[in-house]
C-alpha positions as CSV (number, residue, x, y, z in Angstrom):
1,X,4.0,28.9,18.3
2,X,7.4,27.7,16.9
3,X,6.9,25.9,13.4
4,X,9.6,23.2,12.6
5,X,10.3,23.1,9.6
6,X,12.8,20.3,9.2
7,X,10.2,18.1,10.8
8,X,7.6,19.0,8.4
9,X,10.6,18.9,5.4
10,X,11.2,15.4,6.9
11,X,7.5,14.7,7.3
12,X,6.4,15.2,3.1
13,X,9.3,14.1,1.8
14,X,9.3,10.8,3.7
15,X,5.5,10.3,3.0
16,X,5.8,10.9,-0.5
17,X,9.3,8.2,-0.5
18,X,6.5,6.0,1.2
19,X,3.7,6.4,-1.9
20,X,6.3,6.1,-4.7
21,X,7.5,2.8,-2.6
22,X,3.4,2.0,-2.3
23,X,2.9,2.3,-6.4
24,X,6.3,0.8,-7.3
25,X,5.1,-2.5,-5.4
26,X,1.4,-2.6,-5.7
27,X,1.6,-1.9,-10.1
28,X,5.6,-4.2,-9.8
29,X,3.2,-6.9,-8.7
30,X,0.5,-6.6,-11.3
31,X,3.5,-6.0,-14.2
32,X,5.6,-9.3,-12.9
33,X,1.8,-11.0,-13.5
34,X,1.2,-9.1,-16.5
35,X,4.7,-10.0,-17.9
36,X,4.1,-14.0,-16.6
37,X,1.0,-14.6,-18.7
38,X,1.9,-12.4,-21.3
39,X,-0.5,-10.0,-21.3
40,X,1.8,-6.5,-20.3
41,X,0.9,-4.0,-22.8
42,X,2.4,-0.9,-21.3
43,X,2.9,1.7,-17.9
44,X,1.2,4.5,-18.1
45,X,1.5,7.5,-16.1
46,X,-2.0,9.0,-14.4
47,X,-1.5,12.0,-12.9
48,X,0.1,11.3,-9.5
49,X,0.0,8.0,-10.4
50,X,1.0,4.8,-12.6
51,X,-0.8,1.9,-13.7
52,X,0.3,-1.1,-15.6
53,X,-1.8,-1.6,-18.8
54,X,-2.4,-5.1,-20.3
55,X,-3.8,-7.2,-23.2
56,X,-7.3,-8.0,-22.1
57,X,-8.2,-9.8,-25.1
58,X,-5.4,-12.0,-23.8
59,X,-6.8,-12.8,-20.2
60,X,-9.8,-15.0,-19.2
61,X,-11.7,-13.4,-16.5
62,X,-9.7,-15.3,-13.5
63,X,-6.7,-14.2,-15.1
64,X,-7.7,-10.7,-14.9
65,X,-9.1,-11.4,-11.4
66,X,-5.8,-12.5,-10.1
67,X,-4.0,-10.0,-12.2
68,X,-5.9,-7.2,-10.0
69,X,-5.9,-9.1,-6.9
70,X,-1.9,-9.2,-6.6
71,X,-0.9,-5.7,-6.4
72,X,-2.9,-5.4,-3.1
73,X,-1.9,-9.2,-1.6
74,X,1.8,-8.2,-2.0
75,X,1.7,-4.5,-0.6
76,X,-0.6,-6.4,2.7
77,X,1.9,-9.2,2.9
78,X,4.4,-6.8,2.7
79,X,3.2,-4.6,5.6
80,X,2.8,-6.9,7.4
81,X,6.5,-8.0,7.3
82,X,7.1,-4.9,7.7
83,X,5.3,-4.8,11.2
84,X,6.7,-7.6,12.5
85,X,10.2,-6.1,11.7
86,X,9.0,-2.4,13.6
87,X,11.2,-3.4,16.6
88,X,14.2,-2.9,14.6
89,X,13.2,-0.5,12.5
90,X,12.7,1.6,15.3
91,X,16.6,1.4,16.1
92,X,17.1,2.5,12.6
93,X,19.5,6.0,13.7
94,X,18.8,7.9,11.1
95,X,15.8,9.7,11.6
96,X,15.1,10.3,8.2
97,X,15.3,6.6,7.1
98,X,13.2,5.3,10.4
99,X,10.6,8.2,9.1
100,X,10.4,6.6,5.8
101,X,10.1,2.8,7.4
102,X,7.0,4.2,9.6
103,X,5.1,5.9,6.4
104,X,5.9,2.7,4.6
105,X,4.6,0.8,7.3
106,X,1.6,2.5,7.5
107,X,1.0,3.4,3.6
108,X,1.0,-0.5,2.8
109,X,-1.2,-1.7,6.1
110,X,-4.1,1.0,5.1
111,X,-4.0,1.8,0.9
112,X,-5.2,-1.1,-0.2
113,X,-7.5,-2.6,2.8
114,X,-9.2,0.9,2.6
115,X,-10.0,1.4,-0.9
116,X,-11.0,-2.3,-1.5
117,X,-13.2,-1.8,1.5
118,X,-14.9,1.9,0.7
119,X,-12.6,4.2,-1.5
120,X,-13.5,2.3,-4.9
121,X,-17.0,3.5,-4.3
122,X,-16.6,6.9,-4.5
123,X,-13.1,7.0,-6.8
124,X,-14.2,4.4,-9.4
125,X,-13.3,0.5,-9.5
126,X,-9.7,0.1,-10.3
127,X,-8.7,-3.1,-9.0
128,X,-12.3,-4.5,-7.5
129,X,-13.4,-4.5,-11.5
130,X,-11.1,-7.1,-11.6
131,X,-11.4,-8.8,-8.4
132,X,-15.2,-9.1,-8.4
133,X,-14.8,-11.6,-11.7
134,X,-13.4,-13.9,-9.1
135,X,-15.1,-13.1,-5.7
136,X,-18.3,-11.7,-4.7
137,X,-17.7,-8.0,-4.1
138,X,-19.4,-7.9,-1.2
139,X,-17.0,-10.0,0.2
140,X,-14.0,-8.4,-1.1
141,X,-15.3,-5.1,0.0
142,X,-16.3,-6.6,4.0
143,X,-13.2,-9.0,4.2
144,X,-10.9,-5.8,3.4
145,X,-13.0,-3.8,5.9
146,X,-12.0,-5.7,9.0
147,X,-8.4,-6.1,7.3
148,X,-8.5,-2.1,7.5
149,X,-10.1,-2.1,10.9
150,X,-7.4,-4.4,12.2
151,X,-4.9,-2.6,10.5
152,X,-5.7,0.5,11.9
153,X,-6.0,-0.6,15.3
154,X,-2.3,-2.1,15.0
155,X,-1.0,1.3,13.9
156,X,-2.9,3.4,16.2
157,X,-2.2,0.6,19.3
158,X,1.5,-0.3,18.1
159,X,3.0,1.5,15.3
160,X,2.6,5.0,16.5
161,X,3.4,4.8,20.4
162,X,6.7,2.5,19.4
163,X,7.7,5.0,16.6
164,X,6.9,8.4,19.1
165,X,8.6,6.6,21.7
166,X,11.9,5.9,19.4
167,X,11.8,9.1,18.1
168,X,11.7,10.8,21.6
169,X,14.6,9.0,22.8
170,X,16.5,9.8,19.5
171,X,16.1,13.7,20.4
C-alpha cells in the first residue's frame, strides 16, 4: 500500500485553512456585535482556539442572547452560500484551493448545527449559555439537530460525490 503524501499534506493543511476560516467568522461575528453595542472587552486565545471576551455588566440578557447566537447564524448562512456556489467551486483548478472550498463548505454546514445540537453537552455551554436566555434550550438544541441532520445529508448526498467527481476528472 502506497501512502500519498501530498494528498494527505494537501488534506491537513487545507482542513486546518478551513478551522482558522471557521473561528475567524464565527468569533468576527460575535466581535462586529460586541463592538456594535459596546460591550468588546478583548480576544483571547484558548488553546486551539479564540474567543471574543465582552462587558457583561454591559449587556441585558437578550443582548447577550443575540451576541452568542450570531457567530453560529453567520457561519450557517455562510455555508450555505457556500453550497449553493459548489458548482463553481468545483471548477476551481487548483486543487489546493477547491480542497480548501470543500473543508470550508463542510466545517461551516456541521460546527455549529452539531455542537448546538449535542457537543455543548459534553464540552461545556459556550454559546447555548447565551442562547438559552433567549430561547428554550430544548429548542435550540432540537432545531440545530435536524439543521445538522439536513446538513449532513447534503454533504454526504451532494458535497462529496460533486467534489470526488471534480477531483477525479482533475487527475
Amino acid at each position: 500500500m502506497r501512502i500519498d503524501y501530498k494528498r494527505n499534506l494537501r488534506k491537513w493543511t487545507t482542513l486546518i485553512i478551513a478551522v482558522i476560516f471557521y473561528f475567524l467568522i464565527h468569533e468576527g461575528a460575535h466581535w462586529i456585535y460586541a463592538m456594535f453595542i459596546g460591550a468588546f472587552k478583548q480576544i483571547s486565545f484558548i488553546g486551539f482556539g479564540i474567543q471574543v471576551d465582552i462587558y457583561r455588566e454591559l449587556m441585558s440578557d437578550v443582548q447577550l442572547g443575540i451576541f452568542c447566537l450570531v457567530g453560529p447564524v453567520t457561519t450557517i448562512i455562510i455555508g450555505y452560500i457556500l453550497l449553493a456556489l459548489t458548482q463553481k467551486f468545483i471548477l476551481i483548478k487548483s486543487v489546493y484551493l477547491r480542497a480548501i472550498t470543500y473543508y470550508v463548505t463542510i466545517a461551516f454546514l456541521v460546527i455549529d448545527p452539531l455542537y448546538l445540537s449535542v457537543l455543548s453537552l459534553f464540552v461545556g455551554g459556550g454559546d447555548m449559555n447565551g442562547i438559552i436566555l433567549i430561547m428554550p434550550e430544548l429548542a435550540v438544541r432540537a432545531v440545530c439537530g435536524i439543521i445538522a441532520a439536513i446538513n449532513a445529508f447534503i454533504i454526504i448526498k451532494s458535497i462529496v460525490p460533486k467534489y470526488r467527481q471534480a477531483y477525479q476528472k482533475s487527475q
